[in-house]
N, C-alpha and C positions, 0 to 999 in steps of 0.2 A: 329945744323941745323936739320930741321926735313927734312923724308924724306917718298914721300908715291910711292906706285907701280898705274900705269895707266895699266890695261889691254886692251889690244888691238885683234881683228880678222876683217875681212873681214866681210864691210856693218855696220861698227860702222854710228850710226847718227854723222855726223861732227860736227856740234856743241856741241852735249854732251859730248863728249871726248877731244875737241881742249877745251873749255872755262875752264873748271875746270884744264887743266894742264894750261894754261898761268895765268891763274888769284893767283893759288897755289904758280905758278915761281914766281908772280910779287910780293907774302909776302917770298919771301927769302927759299922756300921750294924747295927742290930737289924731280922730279917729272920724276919715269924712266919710261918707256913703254918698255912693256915687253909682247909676245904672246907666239903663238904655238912653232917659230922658229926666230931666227932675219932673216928681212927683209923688203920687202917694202908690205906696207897694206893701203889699201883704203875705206872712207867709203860710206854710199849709195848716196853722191852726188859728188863722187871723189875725195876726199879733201885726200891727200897720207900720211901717219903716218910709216918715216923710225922706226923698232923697228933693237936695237940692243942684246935682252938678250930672251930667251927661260922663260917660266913659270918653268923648274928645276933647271935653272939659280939663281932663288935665295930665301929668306929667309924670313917668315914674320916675323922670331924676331930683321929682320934687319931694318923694315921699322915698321912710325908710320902709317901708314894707307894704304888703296888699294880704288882706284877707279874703280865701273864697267861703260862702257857707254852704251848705249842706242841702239837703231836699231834693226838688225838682227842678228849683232856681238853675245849678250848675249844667245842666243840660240844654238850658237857653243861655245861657251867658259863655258856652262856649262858640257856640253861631256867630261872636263878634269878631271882628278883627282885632278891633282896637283893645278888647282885652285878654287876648291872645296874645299881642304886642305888651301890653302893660305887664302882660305872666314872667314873657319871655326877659323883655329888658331888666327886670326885680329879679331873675335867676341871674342874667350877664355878671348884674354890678354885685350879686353876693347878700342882697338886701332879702329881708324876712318875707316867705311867703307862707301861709297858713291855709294849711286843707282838710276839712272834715267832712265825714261820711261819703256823698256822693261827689264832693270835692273835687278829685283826683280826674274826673273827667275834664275839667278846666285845663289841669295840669298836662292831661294826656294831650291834648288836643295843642298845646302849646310844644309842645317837644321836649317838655324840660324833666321827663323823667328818666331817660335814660343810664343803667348804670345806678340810677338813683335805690335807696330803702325809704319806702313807705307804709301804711296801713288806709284803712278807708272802712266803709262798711264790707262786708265781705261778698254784695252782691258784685261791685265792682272789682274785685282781685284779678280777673282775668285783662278784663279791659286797662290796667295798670302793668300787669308782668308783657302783656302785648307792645306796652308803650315803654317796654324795657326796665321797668320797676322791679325789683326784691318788694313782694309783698308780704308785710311781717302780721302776724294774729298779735298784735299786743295795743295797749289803749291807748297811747304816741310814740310816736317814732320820730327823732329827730336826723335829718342828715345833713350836716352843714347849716344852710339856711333854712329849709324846706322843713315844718313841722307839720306832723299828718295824725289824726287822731279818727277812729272807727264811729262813732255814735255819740249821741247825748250824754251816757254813763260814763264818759271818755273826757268829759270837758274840765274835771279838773286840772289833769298829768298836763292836758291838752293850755289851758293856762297859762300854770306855771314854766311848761317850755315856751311859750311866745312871749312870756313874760323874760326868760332870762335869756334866749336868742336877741330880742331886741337891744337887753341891754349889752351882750357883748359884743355890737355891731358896732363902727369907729362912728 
């Protein structure tokens, strides 16, 4: 069974974060959420995300991927170390990482966009090509492991490649 980490803060876009853990569940994927501290987290349209596990709670050699989501959430979650670390080590070994809208600031701040093609919302595009990204206008963009999708209207394409990125991973 594969199994990927959902991070979670306060002001996550509810659909970027709720659609890719149920759709991950619905292919047989174990999908933990995991933030600052366990507890109860809300995002910018109220939708409530009980987490039970801390970011030093656990492991990226334990999971195949990590999801970042979207909103305001990514602006505080990149302030951590430990998920900076968790970004970084999921890019080392080649395992799935998942970025939407304001995403890419996670990404930035970890170092792993370099060289890299991405997309995001477009307020981010600069903050992304500074952190050495190809920023593409289109609704995912896949590059190796690294899937990036623009907005909520995006969450299909966006999906379907986390969905088939996971399964071509060993």
């Amino acid at each position: 069974m594969k199994k990927v980490l959902q991070l979670v803060s306060n002001d996550f876009e509810d659909l970027e974060l709720w659609c890719p853990v149920m759709r991950l569940r619905e292919e047989g994927v174990q999908v933990d959420l995991v933030a600052e501290k366990p507890g109860l987290y809300h995002g910018k349209y109220g939708v409530p995300c009980e987490v039970d596990m801390s970011f030093n709670d656990v492991s990226a050699k334990d999971y195949d991927g990590i999801l970042v989501p979207g909103g305001w959430a990514p602006d505080k979650l990149r302030r951590f170390p430990k998920v900076l670390e968790l970004v970084s080590e999921m890019d080392k070994d080649g395992k799935l990482i998942g970025q939407i809208c304001h995403a890419g600031w996670v990404l930035a701040s970890a170092n792993v966009l370099k060289g890299r093609e991405v997309t995001s919302t477009p307020g981010i595009k600069d903050d992304l090509a500074n952190a050495g990204a190809t920023w593409l206008d289109e609704p995912c963009v896949v590059d190796r492991n690294i899937v990036s999708a623009r907005r909520p209207p995006d969450i299909p394409q966006y999906m379907k490649a986390l969905v088939e990125v996971l399964e071509k991973q060993k």
